[in-house]
C-alpha positions as CSV (number, residue, x, y, z in Angstrom):
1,X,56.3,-22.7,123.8
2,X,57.6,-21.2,120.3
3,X,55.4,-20.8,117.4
4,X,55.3,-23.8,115.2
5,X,56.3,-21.8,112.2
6,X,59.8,-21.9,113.8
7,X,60.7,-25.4,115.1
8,X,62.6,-27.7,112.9
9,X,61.4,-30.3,111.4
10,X,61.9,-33.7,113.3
11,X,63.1,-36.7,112.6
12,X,66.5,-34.5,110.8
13,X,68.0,-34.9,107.5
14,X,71.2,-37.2,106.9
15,X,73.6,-35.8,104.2
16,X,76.2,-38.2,104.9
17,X,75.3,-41.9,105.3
18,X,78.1,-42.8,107.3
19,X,77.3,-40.4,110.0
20,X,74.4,-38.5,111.9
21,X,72.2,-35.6,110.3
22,X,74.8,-32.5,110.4
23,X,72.4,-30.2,112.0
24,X,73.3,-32.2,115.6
25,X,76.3,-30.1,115.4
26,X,75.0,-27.0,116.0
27,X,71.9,-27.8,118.3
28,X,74.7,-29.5,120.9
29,X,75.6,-26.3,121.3
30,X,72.6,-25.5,123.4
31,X,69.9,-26.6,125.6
32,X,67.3,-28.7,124.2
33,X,65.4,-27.7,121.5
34,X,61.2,-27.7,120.5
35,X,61.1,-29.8,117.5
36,X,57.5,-30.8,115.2
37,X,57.7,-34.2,114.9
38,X,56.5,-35.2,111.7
39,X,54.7,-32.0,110.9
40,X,52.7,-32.8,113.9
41,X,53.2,-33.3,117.6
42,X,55.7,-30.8,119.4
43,X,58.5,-32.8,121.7
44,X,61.7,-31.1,123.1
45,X,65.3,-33.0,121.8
46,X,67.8,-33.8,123.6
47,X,71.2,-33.8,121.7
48,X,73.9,-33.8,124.3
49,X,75.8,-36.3,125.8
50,X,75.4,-35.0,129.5
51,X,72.0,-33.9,128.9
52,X,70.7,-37.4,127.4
53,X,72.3,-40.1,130.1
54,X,71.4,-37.9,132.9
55,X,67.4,-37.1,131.5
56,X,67.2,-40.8,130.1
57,X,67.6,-42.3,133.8
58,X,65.4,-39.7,135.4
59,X,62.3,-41.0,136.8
60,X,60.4,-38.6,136.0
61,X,60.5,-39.8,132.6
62,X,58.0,-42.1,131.3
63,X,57.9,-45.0,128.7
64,X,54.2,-45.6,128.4
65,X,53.2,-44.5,124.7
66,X,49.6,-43.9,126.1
67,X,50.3,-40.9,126.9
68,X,48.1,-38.3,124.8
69,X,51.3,-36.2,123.8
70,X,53.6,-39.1,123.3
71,X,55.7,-38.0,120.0
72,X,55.4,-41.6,117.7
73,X,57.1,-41.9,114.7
74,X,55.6,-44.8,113.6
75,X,52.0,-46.8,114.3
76,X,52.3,-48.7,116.9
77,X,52.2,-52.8,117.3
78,X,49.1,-54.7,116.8
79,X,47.8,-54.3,120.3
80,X,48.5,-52.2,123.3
81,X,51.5,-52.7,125.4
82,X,52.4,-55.3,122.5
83,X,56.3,-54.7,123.8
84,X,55.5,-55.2,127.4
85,X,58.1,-53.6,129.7
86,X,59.6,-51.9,126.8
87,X,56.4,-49.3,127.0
88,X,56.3,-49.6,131.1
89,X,57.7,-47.5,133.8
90,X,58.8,-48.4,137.5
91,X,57.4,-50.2,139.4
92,X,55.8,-52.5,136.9
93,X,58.8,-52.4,134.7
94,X,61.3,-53.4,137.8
95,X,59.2,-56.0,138.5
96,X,59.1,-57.7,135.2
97,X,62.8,-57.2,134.4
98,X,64.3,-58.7,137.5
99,X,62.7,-61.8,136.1
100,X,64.5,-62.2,132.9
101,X,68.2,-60.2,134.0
102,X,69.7,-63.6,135.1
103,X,69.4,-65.0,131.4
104,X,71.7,-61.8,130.5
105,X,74.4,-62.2,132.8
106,X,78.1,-62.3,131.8
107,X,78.2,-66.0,133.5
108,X,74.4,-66.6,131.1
109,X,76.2,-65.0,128.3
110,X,79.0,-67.6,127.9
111,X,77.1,-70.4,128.3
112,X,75.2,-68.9,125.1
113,X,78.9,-68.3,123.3
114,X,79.5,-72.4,121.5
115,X,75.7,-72.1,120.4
116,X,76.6,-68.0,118.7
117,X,79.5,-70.0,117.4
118,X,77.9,-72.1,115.9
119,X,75.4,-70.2,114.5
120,X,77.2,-68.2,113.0
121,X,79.6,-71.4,111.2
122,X,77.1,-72.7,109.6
123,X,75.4,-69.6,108.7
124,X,79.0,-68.4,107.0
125,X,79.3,-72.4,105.0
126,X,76.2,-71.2,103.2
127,X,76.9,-68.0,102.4
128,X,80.2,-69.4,101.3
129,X,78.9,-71.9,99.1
130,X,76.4,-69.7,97.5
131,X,77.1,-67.3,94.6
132,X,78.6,-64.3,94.5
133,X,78.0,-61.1,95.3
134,X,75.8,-62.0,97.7
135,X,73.3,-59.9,100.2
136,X,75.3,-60.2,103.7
137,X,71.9,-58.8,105.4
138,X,70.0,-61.5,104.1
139,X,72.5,-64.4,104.1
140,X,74.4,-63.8,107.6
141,X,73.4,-60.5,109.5
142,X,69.9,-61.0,109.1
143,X,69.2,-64.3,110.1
144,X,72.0,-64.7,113.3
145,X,70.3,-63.0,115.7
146,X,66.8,-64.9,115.0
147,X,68.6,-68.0,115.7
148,X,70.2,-67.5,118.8
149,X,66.8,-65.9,120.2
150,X,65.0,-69.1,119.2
151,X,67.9,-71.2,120.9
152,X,67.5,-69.1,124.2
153,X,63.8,-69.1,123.8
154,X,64.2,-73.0,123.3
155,X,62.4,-72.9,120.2
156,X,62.3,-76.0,119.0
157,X,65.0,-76.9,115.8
158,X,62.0,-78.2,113.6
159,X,60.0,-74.9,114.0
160,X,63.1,-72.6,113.4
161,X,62.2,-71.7,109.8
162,X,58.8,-70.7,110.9
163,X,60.2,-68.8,113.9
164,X,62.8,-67.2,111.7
165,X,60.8,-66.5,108.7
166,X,57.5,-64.7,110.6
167,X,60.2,-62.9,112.8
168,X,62.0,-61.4,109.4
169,X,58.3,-60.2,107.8
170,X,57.4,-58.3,111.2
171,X,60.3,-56.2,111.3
172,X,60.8,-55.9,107.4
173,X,60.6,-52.7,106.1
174,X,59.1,-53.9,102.7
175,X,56.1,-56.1,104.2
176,X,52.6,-54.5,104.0
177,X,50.6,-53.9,107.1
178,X,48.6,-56.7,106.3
179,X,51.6,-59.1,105.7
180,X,53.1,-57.7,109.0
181,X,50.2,-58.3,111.0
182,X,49.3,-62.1,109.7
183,X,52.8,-62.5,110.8
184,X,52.7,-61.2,114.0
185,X,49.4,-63.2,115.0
186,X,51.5,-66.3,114.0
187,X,54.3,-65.6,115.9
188,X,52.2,-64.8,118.4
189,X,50.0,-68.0,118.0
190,X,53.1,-69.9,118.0
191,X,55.0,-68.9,121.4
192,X,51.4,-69.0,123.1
193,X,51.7,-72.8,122.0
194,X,55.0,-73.0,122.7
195,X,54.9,-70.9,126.7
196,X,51.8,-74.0,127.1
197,X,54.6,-76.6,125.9
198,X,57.3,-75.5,128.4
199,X,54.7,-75.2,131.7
200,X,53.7,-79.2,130.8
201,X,57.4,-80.1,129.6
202,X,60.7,-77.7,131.2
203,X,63.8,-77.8,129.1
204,X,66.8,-76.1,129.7
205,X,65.7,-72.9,127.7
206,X,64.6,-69.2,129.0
207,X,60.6,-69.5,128.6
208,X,60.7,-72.9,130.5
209,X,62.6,-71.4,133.4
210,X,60.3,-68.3,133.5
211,X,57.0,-71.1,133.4
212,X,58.5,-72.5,136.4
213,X,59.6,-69.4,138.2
214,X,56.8,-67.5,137.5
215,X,54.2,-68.3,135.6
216,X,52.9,-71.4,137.2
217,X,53.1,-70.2,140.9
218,X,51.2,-66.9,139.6
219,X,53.6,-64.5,139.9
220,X,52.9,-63.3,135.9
221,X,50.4,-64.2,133.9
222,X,50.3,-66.1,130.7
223,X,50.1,-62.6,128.7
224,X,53.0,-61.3,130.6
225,X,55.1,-64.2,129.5
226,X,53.9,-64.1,126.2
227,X,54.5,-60.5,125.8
228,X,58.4,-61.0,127.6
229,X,58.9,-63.8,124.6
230,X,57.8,-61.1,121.7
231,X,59.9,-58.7,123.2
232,X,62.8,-60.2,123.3
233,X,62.8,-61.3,119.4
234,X,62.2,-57.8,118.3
235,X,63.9,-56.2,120.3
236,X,66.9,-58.4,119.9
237,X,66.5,-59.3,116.0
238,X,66.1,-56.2,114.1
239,X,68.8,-54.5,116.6
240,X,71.8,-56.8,116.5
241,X,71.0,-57.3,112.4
242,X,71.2,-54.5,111.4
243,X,74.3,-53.6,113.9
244,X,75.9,-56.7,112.3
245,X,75.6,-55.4,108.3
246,X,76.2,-51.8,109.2
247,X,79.6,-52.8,111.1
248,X,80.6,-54.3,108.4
249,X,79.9,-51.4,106.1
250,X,81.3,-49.0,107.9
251,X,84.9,-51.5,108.1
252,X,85.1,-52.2,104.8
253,X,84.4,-47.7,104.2
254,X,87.5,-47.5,106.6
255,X,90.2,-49.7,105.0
256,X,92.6,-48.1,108.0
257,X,90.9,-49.5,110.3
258,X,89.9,-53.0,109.1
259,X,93.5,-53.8,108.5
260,X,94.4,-52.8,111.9
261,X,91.7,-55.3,113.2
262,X,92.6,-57.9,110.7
263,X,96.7,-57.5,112.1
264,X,95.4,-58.0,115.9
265,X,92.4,-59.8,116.7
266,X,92.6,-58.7,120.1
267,X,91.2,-55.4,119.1
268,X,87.8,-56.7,118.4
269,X,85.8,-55.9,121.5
270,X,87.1,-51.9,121.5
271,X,86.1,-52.0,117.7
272,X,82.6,-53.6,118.7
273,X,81.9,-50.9,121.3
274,X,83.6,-48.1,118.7
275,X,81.0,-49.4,116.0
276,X,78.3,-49.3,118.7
277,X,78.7,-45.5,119.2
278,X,79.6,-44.9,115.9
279,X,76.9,-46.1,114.3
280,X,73.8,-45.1,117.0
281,X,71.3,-47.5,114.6
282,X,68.6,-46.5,117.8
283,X,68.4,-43.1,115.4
284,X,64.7,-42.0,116.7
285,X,64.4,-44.9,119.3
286,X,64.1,-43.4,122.8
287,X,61.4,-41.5,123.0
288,X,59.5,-40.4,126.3
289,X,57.4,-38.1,127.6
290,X,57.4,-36.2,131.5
291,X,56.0,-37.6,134.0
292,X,55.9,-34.5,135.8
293,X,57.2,-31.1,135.6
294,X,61.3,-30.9,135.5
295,X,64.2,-29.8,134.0
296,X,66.7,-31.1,131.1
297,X,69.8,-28.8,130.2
298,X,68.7,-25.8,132.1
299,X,65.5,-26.0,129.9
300,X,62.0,-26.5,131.8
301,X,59.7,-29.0,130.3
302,X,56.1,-29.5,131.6
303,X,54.4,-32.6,132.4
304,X,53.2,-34.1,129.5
305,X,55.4,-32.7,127.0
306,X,57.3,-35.4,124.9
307,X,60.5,-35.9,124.6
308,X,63.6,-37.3,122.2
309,X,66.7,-38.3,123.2
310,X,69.1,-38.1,119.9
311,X,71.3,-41.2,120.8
312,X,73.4,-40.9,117.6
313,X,74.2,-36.9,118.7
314,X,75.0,-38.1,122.3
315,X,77.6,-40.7,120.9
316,X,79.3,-37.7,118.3
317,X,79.5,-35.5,121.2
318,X,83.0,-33.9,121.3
319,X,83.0,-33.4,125.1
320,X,82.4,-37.1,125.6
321,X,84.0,-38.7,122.5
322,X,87.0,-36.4,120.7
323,X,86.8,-36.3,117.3
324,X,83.5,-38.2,117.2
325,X,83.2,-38.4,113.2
326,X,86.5,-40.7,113.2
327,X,86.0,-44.4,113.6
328,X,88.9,-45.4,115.9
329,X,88.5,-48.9,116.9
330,X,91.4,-48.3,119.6
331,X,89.1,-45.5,121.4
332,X,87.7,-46.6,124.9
333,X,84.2,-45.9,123.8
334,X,82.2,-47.8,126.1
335,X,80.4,-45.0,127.8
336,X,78.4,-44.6,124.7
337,X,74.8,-44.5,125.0
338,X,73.7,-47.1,122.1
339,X,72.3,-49.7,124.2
340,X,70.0,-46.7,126.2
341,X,71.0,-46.1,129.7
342,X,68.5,-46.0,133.0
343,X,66.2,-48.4,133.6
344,X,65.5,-49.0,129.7
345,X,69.2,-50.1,129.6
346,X,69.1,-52.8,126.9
347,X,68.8,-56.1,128.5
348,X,70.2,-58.4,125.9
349,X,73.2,-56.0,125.8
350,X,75.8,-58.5,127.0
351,X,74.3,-61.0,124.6
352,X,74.4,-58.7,121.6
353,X,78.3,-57.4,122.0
354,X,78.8,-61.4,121.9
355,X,77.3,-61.8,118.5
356,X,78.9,-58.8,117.3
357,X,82.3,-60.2,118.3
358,X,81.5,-63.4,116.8
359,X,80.3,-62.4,113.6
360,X,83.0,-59.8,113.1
361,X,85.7,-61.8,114.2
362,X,84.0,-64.8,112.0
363,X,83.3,-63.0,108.7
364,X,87.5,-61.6,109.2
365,X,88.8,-65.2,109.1
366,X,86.6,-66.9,106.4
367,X,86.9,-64.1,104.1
368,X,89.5,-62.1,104.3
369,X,89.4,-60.7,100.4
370,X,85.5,-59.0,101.7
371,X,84.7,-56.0,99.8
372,X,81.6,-54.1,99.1
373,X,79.9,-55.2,95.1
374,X,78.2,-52.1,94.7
375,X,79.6,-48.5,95.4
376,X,78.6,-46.5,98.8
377,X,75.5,-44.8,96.5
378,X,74.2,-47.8,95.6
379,X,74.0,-49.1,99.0
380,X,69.8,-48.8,99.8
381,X,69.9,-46.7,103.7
382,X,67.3,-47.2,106.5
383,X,66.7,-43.4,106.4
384,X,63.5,-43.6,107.4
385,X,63.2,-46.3,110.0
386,X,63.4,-45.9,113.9
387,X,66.5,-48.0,113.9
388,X,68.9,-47.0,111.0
389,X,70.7,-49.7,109.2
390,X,70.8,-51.4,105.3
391,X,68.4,-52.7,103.6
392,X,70.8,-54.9,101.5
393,X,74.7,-55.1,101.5
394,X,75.8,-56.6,98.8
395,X,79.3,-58.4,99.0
396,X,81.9,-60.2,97.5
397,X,85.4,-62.2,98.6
């Protein structure tokens, strides 16, 4: 291994909001690199297209974070394995996520697509009849996604602002640990209340079909479930909100662009996928460890070693994506890598490109004078967050 004095610093600095840290640039240029993550830990990053989706799928890489060299950035949840099969690897993983793939299906997805609708409607009458500027993370972008998770949950309508509200203080940024964790238990609490609910009473919802399925002919237990149902809110809320606000963003910072989608509507599921790979929000997101000894790039990397796959360089690869810095809704960019790849492929990915398109297309129609309030500087950055984003996006129409 090098000396530490000579590895760079991990995660990297941004000098331009709008796009990844510049130093990607030059480290695609070569194999993998030793990084300190944090001042701390050593992990190897992977920063090339080719290099990531082929090492990503590789079972030889592991998921579980209890690994003594895995490289966190952040503490982790409450409890062990608080993600469920998030943190596993095969076969426990497989075995969990053939239970829950039929709910993402394209045939699931539109059956979800009148409730996204409307959703989103109602969401956009408020923020329509509120003042002005208003927060668009707060209002719309923040909120969607927590709404249709408790509708395929089957949370029930009366206990959505509890849902909703607990669910925005776990993944806020600005909540204290303490605040965080009170709110977890609660969630927690509740969808152990409401997985009891669904066994006794089935409705047409995803944790009622998993009760029958599974749970109550023993195939998973009740902490299995439980964990399924968390993962599936955070996983799917703090993503797809802050994908929503930062799509916007980066539209309304590419006037080119926006009136090209504006002229033909038709161009809205390339832009989604474009906005996908431009954006990367999964900024320090996959990271592993090796299972065993093997090779990534022509680089050797012993068993144990952690490891970082730098989605946001993989998507501004030139090889794969020409011209990577350019948003160019027309570009067939749906090889990028923003939804993971492998066995950690993003579930929820066909549910998520549907609230995208719906919200974009939405927020086009109702307010077709949208502009930004503030100027790009004054717009507050998830720098320092595992998934990159706003805090707050102040608009006006």
């Amino acid at each position: 291994m090098t000396d530490t004095e000579t590895l760079l610093d991990y995660p990297l600095p941004r000098t331009d909001p709008l796009l990844p840290p510049p130093a990607y640039t030059e480290l695609r240029n070569g194999p993998p690199k030793l990084v300190r993550v944090n001042g701390g830990r050593r992990a190897w990053l992977v920063t090339r297209y080719d290099d990531v989706r082929s090492a990503i799928a590789d079972p030889r890489v592991s998921s579980d974070d209890m690994a003594p060299n895995f490289p966190a950035l952040i503490p982790l949840p409450p409890s062990p394995r608080a993600l469920s099969m998030f943190r596993m690897d095969n076969p426990d993983h497989a075995t969990l996520r053939r239970m829950v793939i039929p709910e993402f299906t394209a045939r699931a997805t539109r059956a979800m697509q009148p409730d996204v609708v409307r959703i989103t409607e109602n969401l956009l009458d408020a923020l329509a009849a509120g003042p002005k500027p208003a927060d668009l993370m707060a209002a719309f972008a923040d909120p969607l996604p927590t709404l249709v998770i408790a509708r395929l949950l089957g949370v029930p309508y009366q206990d959505h602002e509890v849902f909703q509200e607990n669910g925005r203080i776990v993944t806020s940024p600005t909540a204290t640990p303490e605040e965080a964790g009170a709110a977890f238990v609660t969630l927690t609490e509740f969808m152990s209340r409401l997985i009891d609910d669904k066994c006794k009473d089935p409705q047409d919802d995803l944790i009622s079909r998993l009760c029958v399925k599974y749970l109550i002919p023993g195939e998973i237990s009740h902490d299995d479930l439980l964990a399924m149902a968390r993962l599936l809110l955070f996983a799917g809320h703090d993503t797809t909100a802050n994908q929503i606000a930062i799509s916007v963003l980066f539209l309304l910072e590419n006037p080119g662009q926006l009136e090209l989608l504006r002229a033909d509507r038709s161009l809205i599921p390339s832009a989604v996928e474009e906005l996908l790979r431009f954006a990367s929000i999964k900024q320090h997101d996959f990271i592993r460890t090796a299972a065993e000894d093997m090779e990534i790039g022509g680089v050797p990397v012993a068993k144990g070693e952690g490891i970082i796959f730098a989605l946001p360089s993989a998507n501004h690869d030139e090889t794969a994506f020409p011209d990577p810095g350019r948003l160019d809704i027309t570009r067939d960019a749906h090889q990028h890598l923003a939804f993971g790849h492998g066995i950690h492929k993003c579930v929820g990915a066909p549910l998520a490109t549907l609230e995208l398109e719906t919200a974009i297309g939405a927020l086009l129609d109702r307010f077709p004078g949208l502009s930004l309030a503030t100027g790009l500087d004054e717009v507050p950055f998830r720098d320092d967050m595992l998934l990159y984003g706003v805090h707050k996006l102040l608009v006006t129409w």
